[in-house]
SETIBA-604975 format. One record per residue (C-alpha): z, y, x; residue number from 0. Coordinates in nm, 4 decimals, always signed. Last residue first. Example, Ala and Ser with C-alpha at 12.3 -4.5 7.8 and 13.67 -1.06 7.14 Angstrom:
BEGIN
{rec {+0.7140,-0.1060,+1.3670},1};
{rec {+0.7800,-0.4500,+1.2300},0};
This chain:
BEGIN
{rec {+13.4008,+13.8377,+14.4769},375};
{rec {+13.5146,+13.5621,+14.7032},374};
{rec {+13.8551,+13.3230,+14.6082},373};
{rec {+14.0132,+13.1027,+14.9133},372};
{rec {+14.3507,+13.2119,+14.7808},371};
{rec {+14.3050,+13.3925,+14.4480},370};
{rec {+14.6148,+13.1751,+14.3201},369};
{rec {+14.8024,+13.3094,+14.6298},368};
{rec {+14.7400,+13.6871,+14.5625},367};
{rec {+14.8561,+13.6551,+14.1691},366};
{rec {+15.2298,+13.6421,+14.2452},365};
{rec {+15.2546,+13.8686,+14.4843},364};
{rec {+15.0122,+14.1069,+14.3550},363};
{rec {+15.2585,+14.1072,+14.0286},362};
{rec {+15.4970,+14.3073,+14.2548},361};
{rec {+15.2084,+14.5361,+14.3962},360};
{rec {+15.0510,+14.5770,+14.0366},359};
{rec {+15.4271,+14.6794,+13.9146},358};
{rec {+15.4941,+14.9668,+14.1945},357};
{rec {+15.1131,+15.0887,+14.1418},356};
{rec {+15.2393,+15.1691,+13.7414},355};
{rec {+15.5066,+15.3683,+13.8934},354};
{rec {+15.3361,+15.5394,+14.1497},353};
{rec {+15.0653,+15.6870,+13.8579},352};
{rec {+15.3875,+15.7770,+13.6787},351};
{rec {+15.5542,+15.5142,+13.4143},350};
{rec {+15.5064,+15.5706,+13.0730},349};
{rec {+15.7949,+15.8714,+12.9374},348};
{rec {+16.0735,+15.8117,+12.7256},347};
{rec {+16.3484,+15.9278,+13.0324},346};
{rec {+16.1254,+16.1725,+13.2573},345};
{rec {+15.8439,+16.1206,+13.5314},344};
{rec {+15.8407,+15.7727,+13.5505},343};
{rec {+15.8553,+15.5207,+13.8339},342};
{rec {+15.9101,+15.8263,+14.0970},341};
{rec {+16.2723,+15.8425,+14.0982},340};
{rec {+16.3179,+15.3954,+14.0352},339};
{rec {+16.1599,+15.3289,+14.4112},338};
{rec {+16.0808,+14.9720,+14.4450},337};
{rec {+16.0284,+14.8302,+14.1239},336};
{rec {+16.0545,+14.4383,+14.1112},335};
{rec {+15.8942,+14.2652,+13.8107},334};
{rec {+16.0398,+13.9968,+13.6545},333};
{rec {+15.7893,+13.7073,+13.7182},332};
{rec {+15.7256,+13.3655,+13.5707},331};
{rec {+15.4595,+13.1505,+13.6987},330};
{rec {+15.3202,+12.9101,+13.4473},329};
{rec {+15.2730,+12.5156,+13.4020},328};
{rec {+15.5692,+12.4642,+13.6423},327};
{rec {+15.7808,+12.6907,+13.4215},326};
{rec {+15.6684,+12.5589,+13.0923},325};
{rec {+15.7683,+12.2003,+13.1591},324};
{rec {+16.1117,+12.3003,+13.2845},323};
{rec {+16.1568,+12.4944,+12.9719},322};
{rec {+16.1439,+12.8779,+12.9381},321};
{rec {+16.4615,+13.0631,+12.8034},320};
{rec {+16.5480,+13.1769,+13.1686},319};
{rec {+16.2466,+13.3855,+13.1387},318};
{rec {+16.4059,+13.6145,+12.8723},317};
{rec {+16.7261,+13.6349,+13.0428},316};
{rec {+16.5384,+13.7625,+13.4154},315};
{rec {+16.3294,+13.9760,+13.2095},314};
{rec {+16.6621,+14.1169,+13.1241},313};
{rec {+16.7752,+14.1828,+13.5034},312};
{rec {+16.6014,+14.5834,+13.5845},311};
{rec {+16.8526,+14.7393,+13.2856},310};
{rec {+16.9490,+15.1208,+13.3883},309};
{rec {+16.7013,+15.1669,+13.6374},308};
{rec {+16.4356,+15.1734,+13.3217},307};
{rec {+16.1739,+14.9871,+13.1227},306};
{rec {+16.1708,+14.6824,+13.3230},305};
{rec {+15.8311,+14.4290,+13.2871},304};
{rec {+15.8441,+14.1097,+13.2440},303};
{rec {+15.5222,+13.9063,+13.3725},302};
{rec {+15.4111,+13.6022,+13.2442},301};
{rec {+15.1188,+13.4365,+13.4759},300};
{rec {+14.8774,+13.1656,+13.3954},299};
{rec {+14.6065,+12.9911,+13.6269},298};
{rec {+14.2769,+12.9408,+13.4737},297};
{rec {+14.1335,+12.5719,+13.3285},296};
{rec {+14.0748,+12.6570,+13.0398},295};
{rec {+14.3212,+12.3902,+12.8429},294};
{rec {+14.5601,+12.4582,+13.0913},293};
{rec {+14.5923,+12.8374,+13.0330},292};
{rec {+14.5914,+12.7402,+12.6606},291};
{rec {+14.8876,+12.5117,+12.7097},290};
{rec {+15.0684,+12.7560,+12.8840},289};
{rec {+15.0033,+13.0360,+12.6698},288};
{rec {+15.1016,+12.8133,+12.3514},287};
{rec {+15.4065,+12.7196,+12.5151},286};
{rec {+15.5099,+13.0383,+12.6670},285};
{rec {+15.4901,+13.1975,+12.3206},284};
{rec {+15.6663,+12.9282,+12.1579},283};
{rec {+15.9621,+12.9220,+12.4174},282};
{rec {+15.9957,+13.3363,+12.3180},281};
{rec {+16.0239,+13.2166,+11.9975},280};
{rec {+16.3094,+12.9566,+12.0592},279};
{rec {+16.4532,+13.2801,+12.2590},278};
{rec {+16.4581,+13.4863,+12.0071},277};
{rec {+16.6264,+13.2105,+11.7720},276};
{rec {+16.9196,+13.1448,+11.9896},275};
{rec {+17.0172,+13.5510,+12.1068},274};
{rec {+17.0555,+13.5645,+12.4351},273};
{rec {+16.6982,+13.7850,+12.5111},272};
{rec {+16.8737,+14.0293,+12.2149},271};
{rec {+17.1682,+14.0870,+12.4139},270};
{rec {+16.9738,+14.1195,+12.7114},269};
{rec {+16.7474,+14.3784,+12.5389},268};
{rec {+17.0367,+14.6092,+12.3863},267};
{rec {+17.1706,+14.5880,+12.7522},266};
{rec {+17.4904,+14.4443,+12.7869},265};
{rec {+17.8458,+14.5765,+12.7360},264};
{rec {+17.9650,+14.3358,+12.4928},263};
{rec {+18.0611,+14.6025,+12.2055},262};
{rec {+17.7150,+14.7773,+12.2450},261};
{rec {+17.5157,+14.5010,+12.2704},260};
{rec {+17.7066,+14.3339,+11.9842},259};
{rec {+17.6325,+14.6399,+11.7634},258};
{rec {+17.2716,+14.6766,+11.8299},257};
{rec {+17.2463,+14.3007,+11.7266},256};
{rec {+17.4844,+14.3403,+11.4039},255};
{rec {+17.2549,+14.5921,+11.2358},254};
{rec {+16.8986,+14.4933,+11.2747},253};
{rec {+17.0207,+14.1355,+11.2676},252};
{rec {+17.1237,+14.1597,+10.9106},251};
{rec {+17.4852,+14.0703,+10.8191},250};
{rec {+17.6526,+14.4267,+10.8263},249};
{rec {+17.3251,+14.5689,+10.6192},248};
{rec {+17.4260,+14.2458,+10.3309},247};
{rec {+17.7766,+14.3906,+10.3485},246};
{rec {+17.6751,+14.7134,+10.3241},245};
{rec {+17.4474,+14.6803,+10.0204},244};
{rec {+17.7396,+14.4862,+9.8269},243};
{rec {+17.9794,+14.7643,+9.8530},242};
{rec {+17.7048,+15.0542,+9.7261},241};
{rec {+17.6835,+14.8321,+9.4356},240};
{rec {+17.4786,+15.0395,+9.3287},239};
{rec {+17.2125,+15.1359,+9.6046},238};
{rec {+17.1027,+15.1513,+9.9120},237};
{rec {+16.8499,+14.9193,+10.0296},236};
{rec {+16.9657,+14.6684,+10.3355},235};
{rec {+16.7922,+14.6620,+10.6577},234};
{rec {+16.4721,+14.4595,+10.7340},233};
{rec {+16.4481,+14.3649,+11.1415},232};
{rec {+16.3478,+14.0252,+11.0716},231};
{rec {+16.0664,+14.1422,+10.8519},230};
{rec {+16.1535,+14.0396,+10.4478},229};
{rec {+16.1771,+14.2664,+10.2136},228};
{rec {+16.0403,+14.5444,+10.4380},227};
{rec {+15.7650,+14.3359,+10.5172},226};
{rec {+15.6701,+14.2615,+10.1879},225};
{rec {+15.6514,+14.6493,+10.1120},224};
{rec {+15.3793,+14.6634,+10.3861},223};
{rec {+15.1890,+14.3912,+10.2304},222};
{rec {+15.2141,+14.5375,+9.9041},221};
{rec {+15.0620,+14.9230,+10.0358},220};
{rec {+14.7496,+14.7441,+10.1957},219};
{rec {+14.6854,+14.5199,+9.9076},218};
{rec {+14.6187,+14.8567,+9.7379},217};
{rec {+14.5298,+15.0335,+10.0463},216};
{rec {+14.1857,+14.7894,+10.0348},215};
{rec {+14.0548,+14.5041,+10.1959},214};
{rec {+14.3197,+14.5630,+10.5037},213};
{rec {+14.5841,+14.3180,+10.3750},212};
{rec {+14.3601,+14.0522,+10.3933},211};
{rec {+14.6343,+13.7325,+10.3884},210};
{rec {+14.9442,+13.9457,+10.2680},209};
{rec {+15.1444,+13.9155,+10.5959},208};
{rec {+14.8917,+13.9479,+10.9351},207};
{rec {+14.9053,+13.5620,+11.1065},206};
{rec {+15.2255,+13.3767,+11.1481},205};
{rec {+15.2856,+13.1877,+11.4670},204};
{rec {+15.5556,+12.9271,+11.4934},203};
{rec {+15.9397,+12.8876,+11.6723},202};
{rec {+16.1276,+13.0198,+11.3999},201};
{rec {+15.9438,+13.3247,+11.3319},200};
{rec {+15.6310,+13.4378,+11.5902},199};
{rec {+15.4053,+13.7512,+11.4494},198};
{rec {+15.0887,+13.9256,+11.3471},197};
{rec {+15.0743,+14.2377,+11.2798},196};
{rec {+15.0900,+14.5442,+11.0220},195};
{rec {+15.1232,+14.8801,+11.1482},194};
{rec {+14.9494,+15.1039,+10.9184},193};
{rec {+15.1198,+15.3828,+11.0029},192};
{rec {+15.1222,+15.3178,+11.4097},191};
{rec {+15.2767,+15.6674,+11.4867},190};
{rec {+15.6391,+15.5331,+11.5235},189};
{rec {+15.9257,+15.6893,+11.3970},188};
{rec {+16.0607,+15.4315,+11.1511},187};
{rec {+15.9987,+15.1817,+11.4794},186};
{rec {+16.0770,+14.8179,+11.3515},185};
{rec {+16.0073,+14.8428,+10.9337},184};
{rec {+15.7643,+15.1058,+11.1032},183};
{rec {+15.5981,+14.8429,+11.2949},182};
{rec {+15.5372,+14.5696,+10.9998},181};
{rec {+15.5763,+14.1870,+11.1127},180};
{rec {+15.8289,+14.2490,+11.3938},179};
{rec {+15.9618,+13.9070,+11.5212},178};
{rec {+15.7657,+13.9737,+11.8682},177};
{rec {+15.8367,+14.3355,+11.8876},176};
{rec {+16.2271,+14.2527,+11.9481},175};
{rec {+16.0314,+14.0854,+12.2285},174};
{rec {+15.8422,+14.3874,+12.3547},173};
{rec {+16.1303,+14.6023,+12.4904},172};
{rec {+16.1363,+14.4353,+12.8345},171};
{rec {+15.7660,+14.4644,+12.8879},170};
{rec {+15.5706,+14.1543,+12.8571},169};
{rec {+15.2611,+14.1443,+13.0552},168};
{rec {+15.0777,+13.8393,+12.9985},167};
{rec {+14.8128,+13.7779,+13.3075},166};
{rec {+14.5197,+13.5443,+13.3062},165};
{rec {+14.4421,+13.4421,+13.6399},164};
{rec {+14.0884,+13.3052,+13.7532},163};
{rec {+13.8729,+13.4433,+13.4908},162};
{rec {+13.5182,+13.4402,+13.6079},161};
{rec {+13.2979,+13.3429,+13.2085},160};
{rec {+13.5159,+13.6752,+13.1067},159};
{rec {+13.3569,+13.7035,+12.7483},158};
{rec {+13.4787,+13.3756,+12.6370},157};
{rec {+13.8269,+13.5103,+12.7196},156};
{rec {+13.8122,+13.7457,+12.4393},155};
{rec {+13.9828,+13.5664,+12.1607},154};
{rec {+14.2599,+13.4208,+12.3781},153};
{rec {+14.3220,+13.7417,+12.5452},152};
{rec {+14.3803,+13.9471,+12.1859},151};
{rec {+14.6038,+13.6117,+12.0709},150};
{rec {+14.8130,+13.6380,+12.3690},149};
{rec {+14.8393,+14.0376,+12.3623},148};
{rec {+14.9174,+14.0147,+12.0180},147};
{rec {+15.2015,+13.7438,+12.0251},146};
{rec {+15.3709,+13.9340,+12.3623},145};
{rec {+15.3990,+14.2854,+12.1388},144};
{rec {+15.1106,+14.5574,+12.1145},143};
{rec {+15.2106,+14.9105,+12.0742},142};
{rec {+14.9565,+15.0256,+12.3067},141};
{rec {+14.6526,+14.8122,+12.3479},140};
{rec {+14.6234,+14.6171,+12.7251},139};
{rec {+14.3359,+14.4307,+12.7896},138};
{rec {+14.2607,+14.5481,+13.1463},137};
{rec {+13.9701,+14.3832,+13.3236},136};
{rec {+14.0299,+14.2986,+13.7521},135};
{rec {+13.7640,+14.2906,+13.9491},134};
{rec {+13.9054,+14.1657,+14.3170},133};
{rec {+14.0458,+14.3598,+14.6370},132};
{rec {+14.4142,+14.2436,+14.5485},131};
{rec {+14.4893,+14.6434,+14.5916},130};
{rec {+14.2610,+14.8271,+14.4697},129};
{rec {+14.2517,+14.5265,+14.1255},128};
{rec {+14.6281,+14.5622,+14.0565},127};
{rec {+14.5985,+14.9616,+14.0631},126};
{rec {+14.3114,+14.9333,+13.7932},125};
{rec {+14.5436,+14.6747,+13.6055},124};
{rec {+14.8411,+14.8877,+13.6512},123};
{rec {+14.6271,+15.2028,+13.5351},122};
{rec {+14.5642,+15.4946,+13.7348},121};
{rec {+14.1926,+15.4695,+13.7367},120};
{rec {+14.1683,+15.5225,+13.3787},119};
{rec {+14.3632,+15.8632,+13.3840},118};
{rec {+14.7442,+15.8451,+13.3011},117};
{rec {+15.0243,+15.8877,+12.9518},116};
{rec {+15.0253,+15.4746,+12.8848},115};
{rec {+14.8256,+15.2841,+13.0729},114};
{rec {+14.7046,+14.9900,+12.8726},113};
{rec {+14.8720,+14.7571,+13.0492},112};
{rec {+15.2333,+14.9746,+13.0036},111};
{rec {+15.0736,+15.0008,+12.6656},110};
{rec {+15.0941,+14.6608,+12.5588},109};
{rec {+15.0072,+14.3669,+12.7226},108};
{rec {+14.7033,+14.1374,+12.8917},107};
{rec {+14.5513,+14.1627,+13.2100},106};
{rec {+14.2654,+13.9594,+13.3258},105};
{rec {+14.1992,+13.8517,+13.6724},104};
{rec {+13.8496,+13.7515,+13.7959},103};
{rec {+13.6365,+13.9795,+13.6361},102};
{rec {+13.3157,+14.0354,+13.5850},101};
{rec {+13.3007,+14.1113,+13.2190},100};
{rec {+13.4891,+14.4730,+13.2755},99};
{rec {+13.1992,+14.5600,+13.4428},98};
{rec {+13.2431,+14.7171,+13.8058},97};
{rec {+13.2713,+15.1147,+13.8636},96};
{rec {+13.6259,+15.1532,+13.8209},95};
{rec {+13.8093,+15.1707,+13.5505},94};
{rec {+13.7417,+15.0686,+13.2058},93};
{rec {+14.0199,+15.0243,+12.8691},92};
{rec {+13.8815,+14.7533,+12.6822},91};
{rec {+13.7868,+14.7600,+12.3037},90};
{rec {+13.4918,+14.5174,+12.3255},89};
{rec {+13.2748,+14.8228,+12.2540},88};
{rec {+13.3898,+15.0068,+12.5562},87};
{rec {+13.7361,+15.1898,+12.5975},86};
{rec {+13.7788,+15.5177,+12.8406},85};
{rec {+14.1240,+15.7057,+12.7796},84};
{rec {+14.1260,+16.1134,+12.8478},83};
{rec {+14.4315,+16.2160,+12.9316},82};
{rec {+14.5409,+16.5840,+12.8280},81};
{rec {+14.8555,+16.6776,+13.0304},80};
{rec {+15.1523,+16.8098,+12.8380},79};
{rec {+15.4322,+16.5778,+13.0237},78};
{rec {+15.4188,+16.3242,+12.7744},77};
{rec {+15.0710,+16.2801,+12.7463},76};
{rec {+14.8255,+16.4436,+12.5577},75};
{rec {+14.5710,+16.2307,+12.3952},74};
{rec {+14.2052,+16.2048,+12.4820},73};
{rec {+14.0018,+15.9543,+12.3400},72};
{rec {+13.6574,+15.7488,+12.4804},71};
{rec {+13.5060,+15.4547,+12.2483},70};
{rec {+13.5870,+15.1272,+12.0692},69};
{rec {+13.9159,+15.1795,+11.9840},68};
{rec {+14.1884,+14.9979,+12.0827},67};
{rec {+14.3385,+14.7671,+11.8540},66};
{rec {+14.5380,+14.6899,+11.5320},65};
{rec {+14.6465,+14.4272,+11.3184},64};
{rec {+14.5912,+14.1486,+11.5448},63};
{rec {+14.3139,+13.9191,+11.3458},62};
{rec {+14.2260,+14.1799,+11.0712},61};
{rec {+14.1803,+14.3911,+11.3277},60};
{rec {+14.2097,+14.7600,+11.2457},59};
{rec {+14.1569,+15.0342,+11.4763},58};
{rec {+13.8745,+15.2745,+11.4180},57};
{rec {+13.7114,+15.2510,+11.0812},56};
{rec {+13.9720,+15.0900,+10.9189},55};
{rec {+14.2038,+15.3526,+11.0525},54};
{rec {+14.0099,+15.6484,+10.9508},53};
{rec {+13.9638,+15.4678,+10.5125},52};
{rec {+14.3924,+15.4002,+10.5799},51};
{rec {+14.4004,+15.8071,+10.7008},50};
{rec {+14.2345,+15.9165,+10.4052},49};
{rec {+14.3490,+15.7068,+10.1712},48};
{rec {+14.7581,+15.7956,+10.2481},47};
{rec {+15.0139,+15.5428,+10.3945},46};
{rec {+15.2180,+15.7536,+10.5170},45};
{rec {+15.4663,+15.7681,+10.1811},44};
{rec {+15.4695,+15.3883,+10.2369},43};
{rec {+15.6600,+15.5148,+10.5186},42};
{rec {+15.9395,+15.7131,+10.4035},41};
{rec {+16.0146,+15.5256,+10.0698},40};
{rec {+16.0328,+15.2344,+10.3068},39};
{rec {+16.3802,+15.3526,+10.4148},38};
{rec {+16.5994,+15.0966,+10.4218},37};
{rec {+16.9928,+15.1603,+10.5652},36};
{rec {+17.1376,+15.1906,+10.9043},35};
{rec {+16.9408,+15.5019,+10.9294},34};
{rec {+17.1356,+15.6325,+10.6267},33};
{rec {+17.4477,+15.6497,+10.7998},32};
{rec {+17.6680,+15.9622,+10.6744},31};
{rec {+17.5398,+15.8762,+10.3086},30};
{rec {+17.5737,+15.5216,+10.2892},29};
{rec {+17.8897,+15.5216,+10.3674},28};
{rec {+17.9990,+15.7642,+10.0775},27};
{rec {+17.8645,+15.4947,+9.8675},26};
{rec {+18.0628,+15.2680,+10.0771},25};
{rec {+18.3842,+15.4600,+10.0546},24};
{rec {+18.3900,+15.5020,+9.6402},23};
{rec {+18.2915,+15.1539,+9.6208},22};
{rec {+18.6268,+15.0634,+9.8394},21};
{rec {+18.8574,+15.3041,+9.6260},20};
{rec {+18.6872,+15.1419,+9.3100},19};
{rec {+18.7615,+14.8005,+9.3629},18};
{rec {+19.0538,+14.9228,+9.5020},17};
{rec {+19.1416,+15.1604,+9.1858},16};
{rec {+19.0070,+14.7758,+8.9479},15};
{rec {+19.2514,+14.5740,+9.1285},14};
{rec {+19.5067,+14.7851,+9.0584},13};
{rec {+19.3896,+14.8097,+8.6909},12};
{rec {+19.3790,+14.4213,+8.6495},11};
{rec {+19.7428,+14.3800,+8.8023},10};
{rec {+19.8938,+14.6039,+8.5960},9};
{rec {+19.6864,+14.4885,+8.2979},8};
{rec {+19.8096,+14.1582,+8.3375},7};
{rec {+20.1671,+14.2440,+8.4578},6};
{rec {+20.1382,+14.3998,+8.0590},5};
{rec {+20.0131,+14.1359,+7.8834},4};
{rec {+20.2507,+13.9057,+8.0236},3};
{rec {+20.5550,+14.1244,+7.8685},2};
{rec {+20.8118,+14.2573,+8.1234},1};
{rec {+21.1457,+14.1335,+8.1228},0};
């Protein structure tokens, strides 16, 4: 018969080659798929003096976390085309010949308002106003998801003593934006550095993380780590125990939301327009637009925008999330486009001068009849 102490140690030494085998395979893990894994180092490592003293200067809102800036830029677009973007000191993209301040219908969104990759006149908004015959002012900052836009609109509208219709243009990607505290923790790739902004968690509105995060890079540098400790699209750090980091990256949403949209066979945004705590957030942001609206007195529209042919229904999801209440305090619109080969001129791109006219005539439908009876 075998002695005790010996099973023991049997036992304790197999245990120990799993424990091993499986610690062995994580670490190894970890290596193949290190975009599934943090990788702050990366982007505090953008955060230089320099560019935080330039971005200060020219973007920051303590309020919003960034903005337009308050004068002309060119930028190439995606095709290769310099575009040269006209802003005045409130930060608002012009077009036309009429002030911004006279308008009737304001625009609100990200850079599919803005007018991402065309000329000033071939904006949505500048579109939207040719053809409901009425100034229209475009608020739109690129980058900006639905909490920004609201609380840009709400802290300009005192400048807009016309406003009829306040639009919020939501583009189908913008809602993972709207739990997104820190833009690279969201976008490692994106070009917004010092990305901090406000945002919506369980069903509330949180200002800029770190309370003046902007005083100095200091404070700068410790809000942005805070956000990759706690932004609800953090991923796990690597590290020892390699087998504990990927179970805590299996059970973060920035891992296991991807994956059910790929297992279900919906759309990475209708899978994340399903999930319960999105949409109690997206219920928040209707509920605070349409109790603003009503407070004003103007006439509210949300407007989901598609990004491609390939998903035109999640809008449709998102909206469904509003309540009763909400829907005859707003109108809700998922945007129709008409003729997907000319809506943009390559996969990644902003939509195409004919693209961004295909959304102002389906929001036109909406917006004409609240206008009704309206004179410039």
């Amino acid at each position: 018969m075998i002695p005790r102490s010996r099973r023991i140690s049997f036992w304790a030494l197999t245990i120990a080659v799993q424990l091993a085998i499986l610690e062995l395979g994580c670490f190894l893990f970890t290596q193949l798929r290190p975009d599934l894994f943090d990788d702050r180092e990366a982007a505090l490592a953008m955060l230089q003096p320099e560019q935080f003293e330039r971005f200060k200067e020219t973007s920051a809102s303590d309020l919003l976390g960034w903005d337009n800036p308050a004068a002309a830029t060119v930028l190439r677009n995606c095709v290769g085309v310099d575009v040269t973007y006209s802003y005045d000191q409130a930060r608002i993209r012009l077009h036309g010949k009429r002030r911004p301040q006279d308008a009737l219908v304001l625009v609100t969104g990200d850079s599919y308002t803005q007018g991402g990759d065309v000329s000033d006149e071939d904006t949505y908004p500048a579109a939207l106003e040719r053809t409901l015959g009425v100034p229209v002012a475009n608020l739109g900052v690129g980058g900006y998801g639905p909490d920004q836009a609201l609380l840009k609109l709400e802290a300009l509208i005192d400048s807009f003593p016309r406003a009829r219709v306040v639009i919020l243009s939501i583009l189908y990607d913008d809602t993972s934006r709207l739990v997104n505290s820190f833009r690279p923790v969201l976008n490692p790739n994106t070009g917004i550095h010092f990305g901090l902004k406000p945002f919506v968690r369980d069903g509330a509105f949180h200002p800029l993380l770190g309370g003046d995060p902007f005083r100095d890079l200091t404070a700068m540098r410790a809000a942005a780590e805070a956000a990759f400790d706690t932004d609800y699209w953090r991923r796990a750090r690597r590290g020892f125990p390699f087998s504990v980091a990927v179970a805590k990256m299996i059970a973060l949403p920035s891992f296991w939301i991807p994956l059910m949209a790929e297992t279900s066979g919906k759309s990475a945004y209708e899978a994340l327009h399903r999930m319960r705590s999105v949409r109690r957030n997206l219920r928040a942001v209707y509920e605070r637009f349409a109790n603003w609206t009503s407070a004003r007195g103007l006439r509210g529209v949300v407007a989901f925008i598609p990004v491609s042919s390939s998903d035109r229904t999640s809008g449709s999801v998102a909206i469904s999330a509003a309540t009763e209440d909400q829907r005859k305090s707003v109108a809700f619109l998922n945007v129709e486009v008409g003729e997907w080969r000319e809506y943009d001129s390559r996969p990644g791109c902003h939509p195409t001068p004919a693209g961004y006219r295909m959304i102002a005539d389906s929001v036109a439908g909406v917006v004409r009849p609240m206008l009704a009876g309206t004179t410039d």
